[in-house]
N, C-alpha and C positions, 0 to 999 in steps of 0.2 A: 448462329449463322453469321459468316463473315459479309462485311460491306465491303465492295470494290464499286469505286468510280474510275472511271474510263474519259481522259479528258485527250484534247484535239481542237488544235486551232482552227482551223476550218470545218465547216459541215458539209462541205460538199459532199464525192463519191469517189475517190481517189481510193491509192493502196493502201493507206493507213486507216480509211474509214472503213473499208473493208475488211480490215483484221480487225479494229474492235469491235462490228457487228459479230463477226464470228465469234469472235473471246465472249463479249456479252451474252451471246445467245445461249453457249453451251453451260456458261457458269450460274446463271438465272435457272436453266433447268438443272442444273443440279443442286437449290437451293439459296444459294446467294442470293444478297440482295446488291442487283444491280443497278447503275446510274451512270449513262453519258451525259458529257458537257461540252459543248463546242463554242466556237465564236458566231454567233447570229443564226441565222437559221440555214436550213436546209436537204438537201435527200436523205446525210446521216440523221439529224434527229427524227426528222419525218417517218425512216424507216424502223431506226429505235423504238418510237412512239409505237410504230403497227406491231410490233413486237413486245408490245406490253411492258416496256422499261423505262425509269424512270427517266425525263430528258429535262435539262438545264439550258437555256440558250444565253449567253454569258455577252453582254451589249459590247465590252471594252478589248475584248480579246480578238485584237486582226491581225493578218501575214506579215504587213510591212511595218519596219519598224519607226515607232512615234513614242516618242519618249511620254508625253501626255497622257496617251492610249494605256501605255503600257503601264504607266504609273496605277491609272486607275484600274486597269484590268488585274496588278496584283492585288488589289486590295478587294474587287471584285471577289478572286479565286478564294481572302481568305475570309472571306463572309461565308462561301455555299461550304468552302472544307469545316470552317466551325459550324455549320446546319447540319452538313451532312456526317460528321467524324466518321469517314472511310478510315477502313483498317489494312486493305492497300489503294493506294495512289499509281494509277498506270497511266503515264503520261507519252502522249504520242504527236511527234511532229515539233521543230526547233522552238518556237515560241512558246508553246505552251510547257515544251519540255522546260524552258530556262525560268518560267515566271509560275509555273507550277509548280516544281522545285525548290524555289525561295518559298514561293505562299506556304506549302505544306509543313515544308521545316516550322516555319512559323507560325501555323496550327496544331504543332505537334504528332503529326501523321507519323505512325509509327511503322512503317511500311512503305518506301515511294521506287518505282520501277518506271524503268523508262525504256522505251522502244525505236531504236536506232533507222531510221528509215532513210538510210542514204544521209550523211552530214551536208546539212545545208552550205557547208565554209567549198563543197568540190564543187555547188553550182558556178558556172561563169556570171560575175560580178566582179565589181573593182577592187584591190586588193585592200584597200581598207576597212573595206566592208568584210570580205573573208575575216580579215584578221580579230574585226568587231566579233562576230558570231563564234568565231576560234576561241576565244576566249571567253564569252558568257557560257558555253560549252562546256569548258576545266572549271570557270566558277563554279557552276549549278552542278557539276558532276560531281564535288565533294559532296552535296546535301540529297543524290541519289544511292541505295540503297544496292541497284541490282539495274545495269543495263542490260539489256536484250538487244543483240545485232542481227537482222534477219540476214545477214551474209556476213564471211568470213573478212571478205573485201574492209565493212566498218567497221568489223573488231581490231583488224589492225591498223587502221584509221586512227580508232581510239588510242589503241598503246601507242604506235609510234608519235599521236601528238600528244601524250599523256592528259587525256582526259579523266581518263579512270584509271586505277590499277589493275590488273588482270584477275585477282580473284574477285571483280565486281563485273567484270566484263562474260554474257555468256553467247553464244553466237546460237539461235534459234531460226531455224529457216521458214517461210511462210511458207504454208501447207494450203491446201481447197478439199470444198466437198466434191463431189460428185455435179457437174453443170448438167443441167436440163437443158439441152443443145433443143433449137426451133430445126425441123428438117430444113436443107438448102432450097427446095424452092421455095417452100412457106418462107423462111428467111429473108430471099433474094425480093419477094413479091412484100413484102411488107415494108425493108427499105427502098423499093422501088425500082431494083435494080435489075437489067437484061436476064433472064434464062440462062445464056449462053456465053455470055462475056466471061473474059478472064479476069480475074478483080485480085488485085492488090488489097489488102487492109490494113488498118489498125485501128483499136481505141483507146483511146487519149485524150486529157484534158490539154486543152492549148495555153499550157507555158512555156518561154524558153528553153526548160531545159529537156523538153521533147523532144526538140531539133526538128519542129516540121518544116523549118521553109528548106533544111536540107533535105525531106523527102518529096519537098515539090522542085527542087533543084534534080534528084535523079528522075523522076516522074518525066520531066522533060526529056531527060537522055534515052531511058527507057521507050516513049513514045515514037521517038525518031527512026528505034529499029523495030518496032511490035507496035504499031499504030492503033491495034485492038482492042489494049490494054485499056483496061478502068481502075484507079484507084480513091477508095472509098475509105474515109476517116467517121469512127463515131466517137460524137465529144463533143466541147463546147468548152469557152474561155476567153480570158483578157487576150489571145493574141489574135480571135478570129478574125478582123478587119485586115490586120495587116497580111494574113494570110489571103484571105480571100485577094486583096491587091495582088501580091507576089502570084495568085495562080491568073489572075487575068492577063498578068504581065508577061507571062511564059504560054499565054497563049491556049492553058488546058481546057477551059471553062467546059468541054464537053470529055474530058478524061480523066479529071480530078473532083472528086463532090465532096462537100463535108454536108454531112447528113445532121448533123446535129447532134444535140443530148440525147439518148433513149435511155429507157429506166428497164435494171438487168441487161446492159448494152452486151454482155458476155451470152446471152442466149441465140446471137445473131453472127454468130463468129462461123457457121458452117459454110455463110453466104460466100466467105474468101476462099480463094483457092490460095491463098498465101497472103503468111501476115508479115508484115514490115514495122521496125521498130527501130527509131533515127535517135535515141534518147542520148542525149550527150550529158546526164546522170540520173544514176537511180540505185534504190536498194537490191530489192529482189521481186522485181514488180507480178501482182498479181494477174495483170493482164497476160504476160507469158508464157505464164503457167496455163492460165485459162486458154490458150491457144494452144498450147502441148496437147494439154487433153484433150480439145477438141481432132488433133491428128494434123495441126497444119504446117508444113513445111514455115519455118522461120528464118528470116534475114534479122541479124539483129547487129546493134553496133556492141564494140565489144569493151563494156563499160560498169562498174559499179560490181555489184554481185553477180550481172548477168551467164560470166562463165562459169560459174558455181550452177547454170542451170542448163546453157548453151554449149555442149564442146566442138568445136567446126568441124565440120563435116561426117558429124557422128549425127547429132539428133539437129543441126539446123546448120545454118550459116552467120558466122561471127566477122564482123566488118571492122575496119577503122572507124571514130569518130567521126563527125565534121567532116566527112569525105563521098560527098553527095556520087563519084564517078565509079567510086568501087560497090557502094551501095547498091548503085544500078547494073553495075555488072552482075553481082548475084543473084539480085530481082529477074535479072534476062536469062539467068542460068538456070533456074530450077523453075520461072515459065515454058522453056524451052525444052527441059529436060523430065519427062515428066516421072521415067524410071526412080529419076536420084528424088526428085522432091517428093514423093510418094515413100520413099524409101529412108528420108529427113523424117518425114511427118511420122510416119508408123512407130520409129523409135523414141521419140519427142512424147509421144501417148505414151507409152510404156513406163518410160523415164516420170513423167507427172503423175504416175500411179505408185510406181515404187518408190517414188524420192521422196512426194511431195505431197503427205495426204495432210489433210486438215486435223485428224486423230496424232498422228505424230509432233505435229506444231503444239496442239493442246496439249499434252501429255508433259513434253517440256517445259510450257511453260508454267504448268502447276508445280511442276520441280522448282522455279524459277522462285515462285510467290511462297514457296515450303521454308526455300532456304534463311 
């Protein structure tokens, strides 16, 4: 039986934690012994746990970078990889890619993969920070094994900044099972929301590179011609305050909600009549998949892997970044238009059934772990 550990900086519920429950889940039942690790606690190990695999909660391993932290957090990684001698190392998200990467080499890990989730160097940051991560990136990328890009967008990310070589490089796209959709009004009546109203959504953890004070910037615009409109974010994060300010300041407070964290927040996606996605970067986020399938017309900005999953005005609507006024121009187009957004949506389902199955993701990536 082969050992895989599954390691990630954060434990929160994001994209990345989201594809190593799925990788964990399927490879544990077919006999592996599996093991996630993250930095401190939360929903990933919690959920890992309920799923009967083994969980690590790692004290030294956080987001932002502290040379201290970090220091102790690789020697952290190479205490559990000498407890644990995994025989492959899948490491997911920048931090833990770059300090897992050195720790493993230097446990001898004879196997380490790494899972490309959008390069942290396109977030907006200052440019020497970019160029910090640019480069711990090509460092740690000699002492990985096999990266996985879940969009083609970071595989050539990679080549063109020479992180890796191209036969290291493979481009695996994220897949989904099957969502157990809540019906819309069980849905709408549990987050609390009108019967009848038009709701806007999205869910999302509140960091920067969201872009939500750009979707409470069209949220305004949108209001001024469709006054009826509701939009409703599920999620939680470091930028809630400043959000909730900016929506008091534009005056929404009864057209904008943030509902908060829910758990399975993807079960409550029938409540929208239309999902909205401001993210100024990302890989190949699970949540828009998860919205495909569910049938929902999508505005999305057109960013990262996203067109790899979005092509305008076939299965949704693809925006400029950072451009709160045309955002809201599409949001008013396919509120208004209910033939086209009906007719976005049905093919968006289709497309996340044929594109984008979770068996197809798995299936690659055991190629990936063969090679």
């Amino acid at each position: 039986m082969k050992k895989i550990l599954y390691l990630v900086t954060q434990s929160e519920l994001g994209g990345a934690q989201h594809y190593i429950l799925d990788l964990a889940q399927h490879f544990s039942q077919q006999g592996y012994v599996v093991a996630v690790a993250a930095g401190e606690n939360g929903p990933l190990l919690e959920q890992a746990a309920a799923q009967n695999l083994a969980i690590h909660r790692l004290k030294h391993l956080i987001r932002a970078i502290n040379p201290i932290q970090d220091w102790l957090a690789f020697w952290e990684l190479k205490r559990l990889f000498d407890q644990i001698k995994p025989d492959i190392l899948h490491l997911n998200s920048s931090k833990a890619g770059v300090l897992g990467a050195l720790a493993g080499k230097n446990a001898g890990i004879k196997k380490i993969i790494y899972t490309v989730h959008g390069f942290v160097f396109n977030e907006p940051m200052p440019v020497w920070k970019k160029k910090l991560y640019l480069w711990a990136e090509k460092f740690s990328g000699r002492y990985k094994d096999r990266l996985i890009c879940v969009s083609e967008f970071d595989r050539r990310t990679a080549l063109k900044n020479k992180i890796a070589p191209d036969e290291k490089l493979v481009t695996i796209r994220n897949g989904i099972k099957k969502v157990n959709f809540l019906p819309r009004d069980k849905a709408r009546s549990t987050l609390g929301l009108a019967p009848e109203a038009a709701i806007v959504g999205t869910v999302t953890n509140f960091y920067a590179t969201k872009g939500l004070p750009d979707l409470i910037t069209a949220a305004q615009i949108v209001i001024k011609q469709l006054p009826a409109v509701m939009f409703v974010v599920i999620g939680d994060g470091e930028q809630r305050r400043r959000l909730e300010s900016l929506i008091g300041q534009h005056n929404l407070d009864k057209n904008f909600r943030l509902v908060g964290y829910k758990k399975n927040a993807k079960q409550y996606l029938l409540a929208f009549d239309l999902y909205a996605c401001s993210s100024v970067k990302e890989g190949l986020p699970f949540s828009l998949l998860e919205a495909m399938q569910a049938g929902l017309p999508i505005v999305s900005t057109n960013v990262g892997g996203i067109p790899e999953m979005i092509q305008d005005k076939k299965n949704g609507r693809l925006v400029n970044l950072a451009d709160p006024e045309i955002l809201a121009e599409a949001i008013i187009e396919l509120v208004q238009n209910k033939n086209l957004a009906n007719r976005l949506g049905g093919q968006a389902k289709i497309d996340a059934e044929q594109k984008f199955s979770s068996e197809k993701m798995i299936a690659r990536t055991i190629q990936a772990y063969e090679k």
